[in-house]
C-alpha positions in Angstrom: -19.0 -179.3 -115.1 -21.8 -182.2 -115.9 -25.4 -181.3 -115.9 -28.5 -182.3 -117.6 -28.3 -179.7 -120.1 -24.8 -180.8 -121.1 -25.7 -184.6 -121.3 -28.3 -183.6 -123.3 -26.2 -181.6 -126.0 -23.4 -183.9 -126.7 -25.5 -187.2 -126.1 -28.4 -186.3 -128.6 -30.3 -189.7 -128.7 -30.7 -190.0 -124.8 -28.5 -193.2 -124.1 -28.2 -191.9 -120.5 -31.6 -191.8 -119.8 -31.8 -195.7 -121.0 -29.0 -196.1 -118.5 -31.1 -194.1 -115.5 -34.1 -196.7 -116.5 -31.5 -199.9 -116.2 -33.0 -201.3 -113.2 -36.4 -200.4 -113.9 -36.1 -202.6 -117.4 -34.6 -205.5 -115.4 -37.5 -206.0 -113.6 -40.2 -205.7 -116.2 -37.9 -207.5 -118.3 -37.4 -210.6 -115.8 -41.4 -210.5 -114.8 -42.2 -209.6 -118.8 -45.5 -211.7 -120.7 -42.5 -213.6 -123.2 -43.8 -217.1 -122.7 -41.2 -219.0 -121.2 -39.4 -222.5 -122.3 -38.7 -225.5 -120.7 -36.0 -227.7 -123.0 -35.1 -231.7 -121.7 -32.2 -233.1 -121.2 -30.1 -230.2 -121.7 -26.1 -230.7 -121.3 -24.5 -228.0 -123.6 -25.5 -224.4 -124.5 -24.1 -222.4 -127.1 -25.2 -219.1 -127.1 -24.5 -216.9 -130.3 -24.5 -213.4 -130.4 -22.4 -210.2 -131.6 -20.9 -207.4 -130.0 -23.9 -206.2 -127.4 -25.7 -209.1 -128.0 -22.5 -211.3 -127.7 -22.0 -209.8 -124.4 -25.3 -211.4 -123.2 -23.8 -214.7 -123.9 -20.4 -214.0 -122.3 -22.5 -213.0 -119.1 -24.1 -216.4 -118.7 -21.1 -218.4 -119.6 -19.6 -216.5 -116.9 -22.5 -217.6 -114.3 -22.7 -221.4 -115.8 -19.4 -222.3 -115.3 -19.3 -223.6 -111.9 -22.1 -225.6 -113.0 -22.2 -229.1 -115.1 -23.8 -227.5 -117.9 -20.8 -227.4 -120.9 -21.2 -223.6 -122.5 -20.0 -222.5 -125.4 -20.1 -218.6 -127.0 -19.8 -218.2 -130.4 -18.9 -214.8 -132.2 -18.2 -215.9 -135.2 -20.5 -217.4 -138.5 -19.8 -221.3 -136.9 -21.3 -223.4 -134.7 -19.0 -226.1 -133.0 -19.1 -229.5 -134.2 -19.9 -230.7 -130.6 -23.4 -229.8 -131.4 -25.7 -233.1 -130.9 -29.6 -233.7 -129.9 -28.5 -232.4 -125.9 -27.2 -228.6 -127.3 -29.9 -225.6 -126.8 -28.3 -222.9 -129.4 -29.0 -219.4 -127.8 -29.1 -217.2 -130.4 -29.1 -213.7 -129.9 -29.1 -210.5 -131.9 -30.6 -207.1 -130.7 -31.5 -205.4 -134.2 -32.4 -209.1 -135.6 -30.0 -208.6 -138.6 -26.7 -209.5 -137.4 -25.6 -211.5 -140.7 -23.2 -213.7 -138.4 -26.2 -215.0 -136.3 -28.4 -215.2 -138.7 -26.3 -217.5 -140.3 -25.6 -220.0 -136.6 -29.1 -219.8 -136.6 -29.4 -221.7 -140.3 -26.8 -223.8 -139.5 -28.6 -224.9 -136.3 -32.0 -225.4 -138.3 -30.3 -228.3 -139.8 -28.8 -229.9 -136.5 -30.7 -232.5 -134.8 -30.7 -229.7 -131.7 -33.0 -227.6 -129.1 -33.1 -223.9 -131.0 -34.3 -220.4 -129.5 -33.5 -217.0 -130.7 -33.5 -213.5 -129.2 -34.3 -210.2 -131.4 -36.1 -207.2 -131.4 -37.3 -208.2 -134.7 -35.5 -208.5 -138.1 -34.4 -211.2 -140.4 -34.1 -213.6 -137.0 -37.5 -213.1 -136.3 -38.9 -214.0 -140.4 -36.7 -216.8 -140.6 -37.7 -218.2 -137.0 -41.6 -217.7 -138.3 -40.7 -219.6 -141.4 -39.0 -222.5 -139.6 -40.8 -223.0 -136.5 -38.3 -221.9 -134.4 -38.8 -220.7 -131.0 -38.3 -217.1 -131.0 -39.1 -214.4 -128.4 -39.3 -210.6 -128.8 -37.6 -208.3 -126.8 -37.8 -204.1 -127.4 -34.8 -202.7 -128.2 -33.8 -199.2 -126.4 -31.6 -196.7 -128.0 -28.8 -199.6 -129.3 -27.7 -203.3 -128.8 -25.3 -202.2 -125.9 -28.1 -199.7 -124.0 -30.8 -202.6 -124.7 -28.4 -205.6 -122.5 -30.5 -205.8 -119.5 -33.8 -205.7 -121.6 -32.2 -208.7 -123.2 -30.3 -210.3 -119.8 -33.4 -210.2 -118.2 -35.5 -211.8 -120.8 -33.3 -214.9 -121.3 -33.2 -215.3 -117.2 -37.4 -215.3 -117.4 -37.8 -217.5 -120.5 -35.0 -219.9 -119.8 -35.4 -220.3 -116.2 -36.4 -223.9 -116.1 -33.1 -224.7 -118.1 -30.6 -222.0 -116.6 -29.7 -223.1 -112.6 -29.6 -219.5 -111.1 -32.3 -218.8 -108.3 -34.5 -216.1 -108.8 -33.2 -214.7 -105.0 -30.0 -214.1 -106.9 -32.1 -212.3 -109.7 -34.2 -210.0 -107.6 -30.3 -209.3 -105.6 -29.3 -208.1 -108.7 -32.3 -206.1 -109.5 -32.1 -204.8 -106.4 -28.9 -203.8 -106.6 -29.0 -202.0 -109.7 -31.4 -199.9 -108.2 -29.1 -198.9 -105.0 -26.4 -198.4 -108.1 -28.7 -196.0 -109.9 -29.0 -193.7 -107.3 -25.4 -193.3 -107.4 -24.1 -193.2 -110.8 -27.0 -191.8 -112.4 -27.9 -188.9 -114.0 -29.3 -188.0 -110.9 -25.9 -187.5 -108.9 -23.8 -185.1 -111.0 -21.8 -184.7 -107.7 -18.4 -185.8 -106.9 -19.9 -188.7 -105.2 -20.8 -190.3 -108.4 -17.9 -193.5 -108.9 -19.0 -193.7 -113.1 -18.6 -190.1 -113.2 -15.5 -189.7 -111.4 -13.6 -192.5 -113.2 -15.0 -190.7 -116.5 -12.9 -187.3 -115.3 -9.9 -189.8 -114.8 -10.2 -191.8 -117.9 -7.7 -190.6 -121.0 -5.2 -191.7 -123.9 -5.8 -195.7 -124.0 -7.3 -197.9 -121.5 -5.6 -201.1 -120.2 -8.2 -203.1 -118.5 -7.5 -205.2 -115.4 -9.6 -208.4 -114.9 -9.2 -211.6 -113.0 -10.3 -214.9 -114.1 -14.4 -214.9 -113.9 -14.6 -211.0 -114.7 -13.1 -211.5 -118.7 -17.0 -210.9 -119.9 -17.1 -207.2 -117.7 -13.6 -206.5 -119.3 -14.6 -207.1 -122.3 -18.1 -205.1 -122.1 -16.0 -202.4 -120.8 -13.9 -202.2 -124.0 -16.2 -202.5 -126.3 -18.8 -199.5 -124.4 -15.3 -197.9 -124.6 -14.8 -198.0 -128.2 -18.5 -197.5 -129.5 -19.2 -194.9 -127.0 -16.2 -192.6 -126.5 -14.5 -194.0 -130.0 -11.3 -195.0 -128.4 -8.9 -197.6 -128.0 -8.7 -199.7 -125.0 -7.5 -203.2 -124.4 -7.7 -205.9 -121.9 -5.6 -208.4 -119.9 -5.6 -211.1 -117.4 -4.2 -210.0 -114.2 -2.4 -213.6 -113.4 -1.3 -213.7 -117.2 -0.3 -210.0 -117.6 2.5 -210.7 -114.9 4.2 -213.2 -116.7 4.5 -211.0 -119.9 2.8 -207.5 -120.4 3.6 -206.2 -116.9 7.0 -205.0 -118.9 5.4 -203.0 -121.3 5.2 -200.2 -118.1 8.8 -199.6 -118.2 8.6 -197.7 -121.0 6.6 -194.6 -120.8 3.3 -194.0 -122.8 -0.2 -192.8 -122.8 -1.9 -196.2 -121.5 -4.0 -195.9 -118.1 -4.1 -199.2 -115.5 -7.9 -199.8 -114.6 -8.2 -202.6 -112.1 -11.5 -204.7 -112.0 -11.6 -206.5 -109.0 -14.9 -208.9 -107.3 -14.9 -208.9 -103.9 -14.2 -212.8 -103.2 -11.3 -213.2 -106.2 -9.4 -216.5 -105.4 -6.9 -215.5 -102.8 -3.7 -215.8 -104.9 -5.8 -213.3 -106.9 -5.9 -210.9 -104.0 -2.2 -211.4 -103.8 -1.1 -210.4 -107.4 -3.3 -207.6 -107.4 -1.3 -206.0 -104.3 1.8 -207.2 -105.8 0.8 -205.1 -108.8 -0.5 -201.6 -107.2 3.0 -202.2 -105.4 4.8 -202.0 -108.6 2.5 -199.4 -109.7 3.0 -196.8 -107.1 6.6 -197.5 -106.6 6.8 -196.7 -110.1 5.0 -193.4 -110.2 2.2 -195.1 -112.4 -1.7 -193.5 -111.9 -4.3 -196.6 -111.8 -7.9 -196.4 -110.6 -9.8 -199.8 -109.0 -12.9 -200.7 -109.6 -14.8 -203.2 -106.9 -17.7 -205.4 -107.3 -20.1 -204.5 -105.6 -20.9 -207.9 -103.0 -23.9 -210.7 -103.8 -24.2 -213.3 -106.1 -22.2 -214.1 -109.6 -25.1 -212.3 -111.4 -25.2 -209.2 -108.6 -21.1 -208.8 -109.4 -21.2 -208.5 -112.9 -24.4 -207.0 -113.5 -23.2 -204.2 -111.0 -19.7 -203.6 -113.0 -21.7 -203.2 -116.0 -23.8 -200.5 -114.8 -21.0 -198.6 -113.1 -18.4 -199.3 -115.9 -20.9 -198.3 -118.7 -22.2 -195.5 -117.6 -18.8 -194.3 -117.4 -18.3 -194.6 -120.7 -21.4 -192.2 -121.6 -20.3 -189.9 -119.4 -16.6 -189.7 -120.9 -17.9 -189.3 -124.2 -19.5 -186.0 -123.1 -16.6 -184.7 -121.2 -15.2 -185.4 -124.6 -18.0 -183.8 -126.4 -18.3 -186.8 -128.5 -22.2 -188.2 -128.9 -22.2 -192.0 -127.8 -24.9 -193.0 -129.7 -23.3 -193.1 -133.6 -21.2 -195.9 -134.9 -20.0 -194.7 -138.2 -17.4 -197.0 -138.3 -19.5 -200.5 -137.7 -22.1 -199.5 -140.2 -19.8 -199.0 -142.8 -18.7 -202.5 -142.6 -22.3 -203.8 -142.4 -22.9 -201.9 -145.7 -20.3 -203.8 -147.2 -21.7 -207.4 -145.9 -24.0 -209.7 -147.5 
């Protein structure tokens, strides 16, 4: 049984009430004081960012791609060597010390490019001061993955001149975070609660489902999987998982089919997902769907987000795991230099 009192003993540091806030931060985010930018003759973005903050960058590839603006996301210490005197670099890191952007951001410094970096403070911010780079602050709430629409929000306000999505399609998605809160929130512990429900569903390893245009939610959705609940999970191209992992299901394990679906995939899309569930209940195999909810690009996967990680805070509890620590990922940044 979920209730407040058992959210609040498992998850100690209150990521869920960050969550129940998510649409509220959007919008002061979006309509924030952060001064924004208006960079010429832009042709190619490369936005740089790890983990939650790479996820930011995933999400705005994801929107730009029907557009003639080139974008590339790096996770990784390199910049490509495509970078000229038309290439804004978007760099992004929540804490400020991620060592990997840090390190795109003094490679960029010595590019004849456009630069502007993202943190909540840190190294980014001292070595932007010291270069006369242009930085903006955002707060950071609870962790890099809790903070995303903070972040989201603030990009879409600063870089609006430069990034061609209407701000109808931002107030959409603002709006419909807030018609999501009331149902996967903390407010509707009930069995009408889609996060909550697939949480009671979710166990042994994930296989995530995702169509071309949805990698960045399936992606998110593994990694809020992994930090949060500390489990495996894995991901795979619906069109591309026919031709080769599809046979991994006859054997019997402990992997569980979730299906991320928008609700205007390409119709041969729409096809090999039926063909799929087919194979799956003729097969006696247990999958659960999750649907966009309808809108814009922004309004789809903003909306997975929210329902798919929220999910993932509420399985850690049933698991009576606390969300919060990352034990695991700070080791390895004590090791870095």
């Amino acid at each position: 049984m979920f209730d407040i009192s058992t959210l609040d003993k498992f998850d100690t540091q209150g990521m869920y009430k960050v969550y129940d806030r998510w649409p509220q931060i959007a919008k002061e985010s979006y309509e924030s004081n952060l001064e924004p930018i208006d960079f010429k003759d832009i042709d190619h973005i490369v936005f740089s960012g790890m983990g939650g903050s790479g996820a930011i960058g995933d999400i705005l590839s994801s929107i730009l791609s029907k557009t003639d603006i080139h974008v590339k996301v790096v996770k990784g210490y390199h910049l490509p060597t495509t970078v000229d005197s038309n290439t804004l670099v978007v760099t992004t890191s929540i804490s400020g010390n991620t060592i990997e952007t840090l390190s795109v951001l003094e490679s960029a410094s010595r590019k004849v490019c456009k630069i502007i970096a993202f943190s909540s403070g840190g190294k980014i911010e001292t070595f932007c001061s010291k270069n006369d780079i242009e930085y903006r602050k955002v707060p950071q709430y609870n962790s890099p993955r809790a903070s995303f629409t903070a972040f989201v929000y603030s990009v879409l306000h600063v870089m609006n001149s430069i990034l061609p999505i209407n701000k109808q399609d931002i107030f959409e998605s603002i709006s419909t975070l807030e018609n999501l809160s009331n149902q996967v929130s903390s407010k509707n512990l009930t069995e009408k609660n889609p996060s909550l429900n697939l949480a009671e569903w979710i166990s042994g390893i994930s296989l995530i489902y995702y169509p071309w245009g949805l990698q960045p939610i399936a992606t998110r959705f593994k990694n809020s999987l992994q930090e949060n609940t500390k489990s495996h999970a894995m991901t795979e191209n619906i069109i591309e998982a026919c031709h080769n992992g599809i046979v991994s299901w006859e054997k019997p394990s402990n992997v569980r089919p979730i299906l991320i679906q928008g609700q205007d995939d390409y119709i041969k899309t729409k096809e090999r997902w039926k063909i799929l569930k087919e194979y799956f209940e003729t097969n006696g195999i247990e999958f659960r769907e999750v649907l966009s909810e309808s809108g814009s690009i922004l309004t789809k996967l903003i909306g997975l987000i929210y329902i798919l990680d929220y999910s993932t805070i509420y399985l850690a509890v049933k698991n009576k795991i606390d969300p919060s620590p990352i034990n695991s990922i700070d080791f390895i940044k004590s090791k870095l230099s």
